[in-house]
Structures are given as C-alpha cells and as structure tokens.
C-alpha atoms as a printed R data frame, in Angstrom:
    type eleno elety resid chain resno       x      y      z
1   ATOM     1    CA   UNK     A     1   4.666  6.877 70.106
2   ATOM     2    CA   UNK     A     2   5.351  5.508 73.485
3   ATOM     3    CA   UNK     A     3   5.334  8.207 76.784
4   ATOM     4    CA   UNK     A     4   8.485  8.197 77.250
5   ATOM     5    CA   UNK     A     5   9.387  9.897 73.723
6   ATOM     6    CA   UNK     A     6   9.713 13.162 73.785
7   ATOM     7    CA   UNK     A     7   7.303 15.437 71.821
8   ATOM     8    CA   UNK     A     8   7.293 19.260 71.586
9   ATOM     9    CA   UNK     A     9   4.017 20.793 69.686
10  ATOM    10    CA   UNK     A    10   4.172 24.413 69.197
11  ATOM    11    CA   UNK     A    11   2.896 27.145 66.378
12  ATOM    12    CA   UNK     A    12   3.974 26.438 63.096
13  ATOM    13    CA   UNK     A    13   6.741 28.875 61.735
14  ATOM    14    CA   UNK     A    14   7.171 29.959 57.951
15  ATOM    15    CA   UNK     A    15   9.947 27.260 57.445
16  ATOM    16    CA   UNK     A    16   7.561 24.456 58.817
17  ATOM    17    CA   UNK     A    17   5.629 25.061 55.502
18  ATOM    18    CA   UNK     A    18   7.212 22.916 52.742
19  ATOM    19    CA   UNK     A    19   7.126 19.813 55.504
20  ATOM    20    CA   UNK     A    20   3.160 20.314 56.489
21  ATOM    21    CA   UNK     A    21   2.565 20.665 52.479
22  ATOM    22    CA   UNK     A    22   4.925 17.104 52.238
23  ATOM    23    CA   UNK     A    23   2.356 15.680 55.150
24  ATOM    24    CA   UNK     A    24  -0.381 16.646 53.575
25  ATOM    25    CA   UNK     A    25   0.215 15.642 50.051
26  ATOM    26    CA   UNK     A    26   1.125 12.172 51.300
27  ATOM    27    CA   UNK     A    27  -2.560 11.906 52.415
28  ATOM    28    CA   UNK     A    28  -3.868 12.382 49.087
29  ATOM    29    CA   UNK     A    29  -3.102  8.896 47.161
30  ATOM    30    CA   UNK     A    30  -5.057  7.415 50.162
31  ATOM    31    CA   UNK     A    31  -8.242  8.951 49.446
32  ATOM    32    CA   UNK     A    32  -9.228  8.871 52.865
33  ATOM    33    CA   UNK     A    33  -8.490 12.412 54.512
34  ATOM    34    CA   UNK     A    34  -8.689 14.977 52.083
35  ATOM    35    CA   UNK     A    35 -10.982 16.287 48.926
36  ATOM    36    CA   UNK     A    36  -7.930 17.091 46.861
37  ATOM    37    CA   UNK     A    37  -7.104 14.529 44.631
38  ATOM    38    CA   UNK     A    38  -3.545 16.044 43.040
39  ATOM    39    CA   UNK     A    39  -0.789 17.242 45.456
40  ATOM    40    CA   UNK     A    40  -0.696 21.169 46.298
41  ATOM    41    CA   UNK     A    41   2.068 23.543 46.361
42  ATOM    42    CA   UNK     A    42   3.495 25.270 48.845
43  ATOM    43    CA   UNK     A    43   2.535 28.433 47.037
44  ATOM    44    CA   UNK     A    44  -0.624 27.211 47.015
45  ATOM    45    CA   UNK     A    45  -0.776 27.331 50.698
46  ATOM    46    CA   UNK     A    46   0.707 30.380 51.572
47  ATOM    47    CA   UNK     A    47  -2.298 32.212 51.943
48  ATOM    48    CA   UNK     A    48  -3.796 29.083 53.790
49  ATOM    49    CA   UNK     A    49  -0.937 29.738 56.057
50  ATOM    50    CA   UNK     A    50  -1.062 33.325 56.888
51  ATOM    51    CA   UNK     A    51  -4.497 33.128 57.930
52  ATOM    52    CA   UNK     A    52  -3.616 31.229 61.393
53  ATOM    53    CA   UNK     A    53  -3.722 33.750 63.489
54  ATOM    54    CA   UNK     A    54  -1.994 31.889 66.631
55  ATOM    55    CA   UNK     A    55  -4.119 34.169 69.067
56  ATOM    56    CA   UNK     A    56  -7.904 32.772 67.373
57  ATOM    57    CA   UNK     A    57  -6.650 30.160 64.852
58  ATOM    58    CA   UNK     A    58  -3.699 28.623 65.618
59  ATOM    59    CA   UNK     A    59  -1.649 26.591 62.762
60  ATOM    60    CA   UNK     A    60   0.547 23.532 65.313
61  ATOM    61    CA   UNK     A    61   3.396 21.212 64.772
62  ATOM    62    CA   UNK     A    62   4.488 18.333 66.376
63  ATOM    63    CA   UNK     A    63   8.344 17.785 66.476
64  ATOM    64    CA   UNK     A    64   9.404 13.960 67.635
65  ATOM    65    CA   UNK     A    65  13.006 14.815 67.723
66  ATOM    66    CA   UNK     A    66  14.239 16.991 64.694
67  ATOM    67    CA   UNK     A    67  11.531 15.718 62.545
68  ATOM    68    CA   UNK     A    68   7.958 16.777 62.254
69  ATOM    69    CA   UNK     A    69   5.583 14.134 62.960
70  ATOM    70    CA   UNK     A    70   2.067 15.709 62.119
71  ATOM    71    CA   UNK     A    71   0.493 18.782 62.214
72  ATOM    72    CA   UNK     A    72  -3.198 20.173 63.445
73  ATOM    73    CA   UNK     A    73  -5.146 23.743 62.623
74  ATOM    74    CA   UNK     A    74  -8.074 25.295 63.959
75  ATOM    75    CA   UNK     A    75 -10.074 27.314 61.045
76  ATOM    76    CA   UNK     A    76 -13.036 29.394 60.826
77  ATOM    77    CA   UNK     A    77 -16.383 28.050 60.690
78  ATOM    78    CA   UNK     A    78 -18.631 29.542 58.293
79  ATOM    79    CA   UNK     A    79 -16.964 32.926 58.374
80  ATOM    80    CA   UNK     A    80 -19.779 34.643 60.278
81  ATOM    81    CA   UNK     A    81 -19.397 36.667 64.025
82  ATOM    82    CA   UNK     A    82 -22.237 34.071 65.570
83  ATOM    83    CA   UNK     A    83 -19.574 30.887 64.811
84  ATOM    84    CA   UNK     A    84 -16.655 32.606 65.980
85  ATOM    85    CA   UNK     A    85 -16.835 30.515 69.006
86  ATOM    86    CA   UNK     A    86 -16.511 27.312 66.044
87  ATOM    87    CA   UNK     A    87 -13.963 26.200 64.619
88  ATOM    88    CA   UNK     A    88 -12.525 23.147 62.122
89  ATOM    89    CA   UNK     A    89  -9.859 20.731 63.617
90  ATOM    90    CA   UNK     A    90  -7.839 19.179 60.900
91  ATOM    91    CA   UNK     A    91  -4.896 16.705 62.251
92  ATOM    92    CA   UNK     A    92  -2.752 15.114 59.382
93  ATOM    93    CA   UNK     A    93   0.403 12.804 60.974
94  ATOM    94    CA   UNK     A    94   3.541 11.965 58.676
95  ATOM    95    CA   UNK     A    95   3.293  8.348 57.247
96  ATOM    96    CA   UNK     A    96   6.412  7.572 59.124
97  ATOM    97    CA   UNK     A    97   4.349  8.216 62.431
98  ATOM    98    CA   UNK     A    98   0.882  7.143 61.965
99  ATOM    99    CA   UNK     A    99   0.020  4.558 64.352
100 ATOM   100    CA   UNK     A   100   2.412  5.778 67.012
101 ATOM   101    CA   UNK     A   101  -0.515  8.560 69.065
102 ATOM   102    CA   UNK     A   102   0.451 12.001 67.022
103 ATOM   103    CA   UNK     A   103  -2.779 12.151 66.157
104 ATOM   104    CA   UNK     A   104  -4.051 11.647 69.889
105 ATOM   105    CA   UNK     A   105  -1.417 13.900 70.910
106 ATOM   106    CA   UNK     A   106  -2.756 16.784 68.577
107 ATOM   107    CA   UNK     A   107  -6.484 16.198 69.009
108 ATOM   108    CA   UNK     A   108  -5.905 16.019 72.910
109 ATOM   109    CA   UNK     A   109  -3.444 19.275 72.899
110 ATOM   110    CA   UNK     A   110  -6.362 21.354 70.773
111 ATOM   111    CA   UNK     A   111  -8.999 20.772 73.333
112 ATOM   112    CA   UNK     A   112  -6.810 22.145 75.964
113 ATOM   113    CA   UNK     A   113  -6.122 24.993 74.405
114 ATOM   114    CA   UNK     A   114  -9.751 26.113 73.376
115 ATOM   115    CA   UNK     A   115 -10.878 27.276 75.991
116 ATOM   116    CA   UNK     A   116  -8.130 29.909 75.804
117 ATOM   117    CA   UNK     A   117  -8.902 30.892 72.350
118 ATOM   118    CA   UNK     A   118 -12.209 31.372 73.307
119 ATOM   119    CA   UNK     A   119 -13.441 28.095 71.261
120 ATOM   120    CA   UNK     A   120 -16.473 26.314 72.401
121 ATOM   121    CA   UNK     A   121 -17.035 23.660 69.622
122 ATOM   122    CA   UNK     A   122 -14.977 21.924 67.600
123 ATOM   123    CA   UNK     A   123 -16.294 20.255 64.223
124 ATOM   124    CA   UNK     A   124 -13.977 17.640 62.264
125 ATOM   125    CA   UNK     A   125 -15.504 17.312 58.574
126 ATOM   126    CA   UNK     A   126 -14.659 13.185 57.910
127 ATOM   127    CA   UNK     A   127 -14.973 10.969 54.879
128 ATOM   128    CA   UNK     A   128 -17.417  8.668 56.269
129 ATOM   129    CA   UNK     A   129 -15.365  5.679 54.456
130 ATOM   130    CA   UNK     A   130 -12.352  7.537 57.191
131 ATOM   131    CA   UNK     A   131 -12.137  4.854 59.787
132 ATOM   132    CA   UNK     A   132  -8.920  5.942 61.094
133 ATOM   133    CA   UNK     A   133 -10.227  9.450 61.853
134 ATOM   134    CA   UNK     A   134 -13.608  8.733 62.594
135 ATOM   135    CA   UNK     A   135 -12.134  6.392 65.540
136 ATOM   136    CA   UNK     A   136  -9.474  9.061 66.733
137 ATOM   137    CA   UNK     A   137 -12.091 11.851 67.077
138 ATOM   138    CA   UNK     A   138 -14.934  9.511 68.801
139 ATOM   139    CA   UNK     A   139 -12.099  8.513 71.462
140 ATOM   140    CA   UNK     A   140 -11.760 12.243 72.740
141 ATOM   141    CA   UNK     A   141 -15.768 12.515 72.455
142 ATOM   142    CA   UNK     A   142 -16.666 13.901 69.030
143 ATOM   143    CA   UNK     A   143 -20.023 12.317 67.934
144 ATOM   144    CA   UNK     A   144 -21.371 12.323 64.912
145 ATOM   145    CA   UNK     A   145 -23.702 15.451 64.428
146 ATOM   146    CA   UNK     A   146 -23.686 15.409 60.383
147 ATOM   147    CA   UNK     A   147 -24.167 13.572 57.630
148 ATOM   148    CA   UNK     A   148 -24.027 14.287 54.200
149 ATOM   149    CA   UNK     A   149 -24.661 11.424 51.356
150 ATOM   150    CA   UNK     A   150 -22.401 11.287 48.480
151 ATOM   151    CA   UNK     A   151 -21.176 14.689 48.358
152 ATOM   152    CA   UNK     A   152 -17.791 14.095 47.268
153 ATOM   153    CA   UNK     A   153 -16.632 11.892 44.202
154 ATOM   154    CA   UNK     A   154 -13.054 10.503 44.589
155 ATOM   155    CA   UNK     A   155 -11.600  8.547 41.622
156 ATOM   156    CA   UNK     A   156 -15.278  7.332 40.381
157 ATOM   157    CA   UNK     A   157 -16.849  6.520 43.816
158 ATOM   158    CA   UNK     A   158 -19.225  8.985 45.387
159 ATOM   159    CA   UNK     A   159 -18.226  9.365 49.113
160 ATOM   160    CA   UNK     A   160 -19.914 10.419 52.210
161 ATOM   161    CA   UNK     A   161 -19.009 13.588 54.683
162 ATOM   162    CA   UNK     A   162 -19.591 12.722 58.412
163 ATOM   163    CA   UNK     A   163 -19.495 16.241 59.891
164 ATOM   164    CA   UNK     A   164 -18.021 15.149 64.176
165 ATOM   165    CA   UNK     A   165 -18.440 17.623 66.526
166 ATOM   166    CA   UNK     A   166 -17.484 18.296 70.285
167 ATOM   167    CA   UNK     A   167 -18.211 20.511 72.345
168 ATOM   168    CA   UNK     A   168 -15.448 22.422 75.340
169 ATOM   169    CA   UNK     A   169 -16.483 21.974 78.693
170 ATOM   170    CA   UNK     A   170 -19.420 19.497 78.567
C-alpha cells in the first residue's frame, strides 16, 4: 500500500464478520499463522466476536476503499486481574493485500491506541517457522521473550511457538 492510498481502520461491526472469518480462513492452507488446520464458521466466531469489548479489547478493520484489507484484535491475556494491563495482538491481512503495509498499518495503529485502553504490553504468539510475522512485529520492536519447542503439530511436522512481546512506552 503506497501513502497516498487511502485507508480508514475503525471497530469492526457485526456485518464485518463473514469477511474477517473469509481473511482468516485464507490463512489456514498456509500453515504459517494460525493453529487451526480446517476453516471456521462464522458461527463459530460469534462468541469470539462479542467478546471485543471496543473500550478494553477492541476487534479493528482496515477498509482500502470498499474492501476490507485485514483485520487486528487485542485479547485477554491469561484471563486473570494482574494481566489486565496484557493483551494478544493478532493482525491477519486479505491475500489480495499482503505485501502492500496493512499489516504495518494495523500493528502501528494498536500501539497508539494502548495506551488509551490502558494496555502496557503487547504479546504476539508466532509460529517460529512465521517469517513474515516474526519480521513485521520485530520492525515496531517486539523481541522475542518466548519460546516454546514443538508445541504444535501441523500436517505431520511439529512446529515451534515464538511468544514476541513489546512493551508501551519504553
């Protein structure tokens, strides 16, 4: 995506659904950015959904024109008051736009709107073998504070989690 596109990223409505389900089930087949290994519904994800609260744990989209080109959620870490100030970033970007800065977009976008949600770490849970991802996070300062050996078997091969983190305002 060039600068001079425009871009709008904003919360996620209930229509937006079936097209970050479509994004998100087009990462599967890659085996790269996700754990699920057969597509989900959208059923599947309502509940998902409703749980972005856009006050705490925001759900975003970003439009490039009438289309949307990716999508990025903060989630709960752990589930426990002392991590409330942690949370999971997850970016997935529509095939059509990978390689065009969505993904910079909504990684950049998220840090400037922790501090408002009261967020002072961010932790992105990476395939190790996840090149693409592992390069977008380090490039806005994530480091690698994790790792976990062959914790995840995808089509045969046991695979690697790199847990990233970064923290707001250091």
């Amino acid at each position: 995506m060039q600068e001079t596109e425009k871009y709008e990223i904003q919360i996620a409505r209930q229509q937006d659904l079936d097209e970050i389900v479509s994004i998100y089930n087009s990462s599967i087949p890659g085996r790269l950015a996700t754990a699920d290994t057969e597509p989900v519904t959208v059923a599947s994800r309502q509940t998902w959904f409703d749980e972005h609260d856009p006050a705490r744990r925001p759900l975003w989209v970003l439009w490039q024109g009438d289309r949307i080109a990716g999508w990025a959620s903060l989630q709960t870490f752990y589930g426990r008051p002392a991590y409330n100030g942690t949370v999971e970033l997850s970016v997935y970007v529509h095939p059509d736009f990978q390689g065009k800065g969505i993904g910079s977009k909504l990684v950049s976008y998220a840090i400037e709107q922790a501090p408002a949600l009261h967020i002072h770490t961010l932790l992105g849970f990476v395939f190790a073998h996840n090149d693409p991802s592992r390069t977008l996070l380090s490039k806005f300062g994530f480091e690698e504070w994790g790792h976990l050996p062959r914790v995840a078997v995808l089509d045969g091969v046991e695979r690697h989690l790199a847990i990233l983190g970064k923290r707001i305002g250091e």
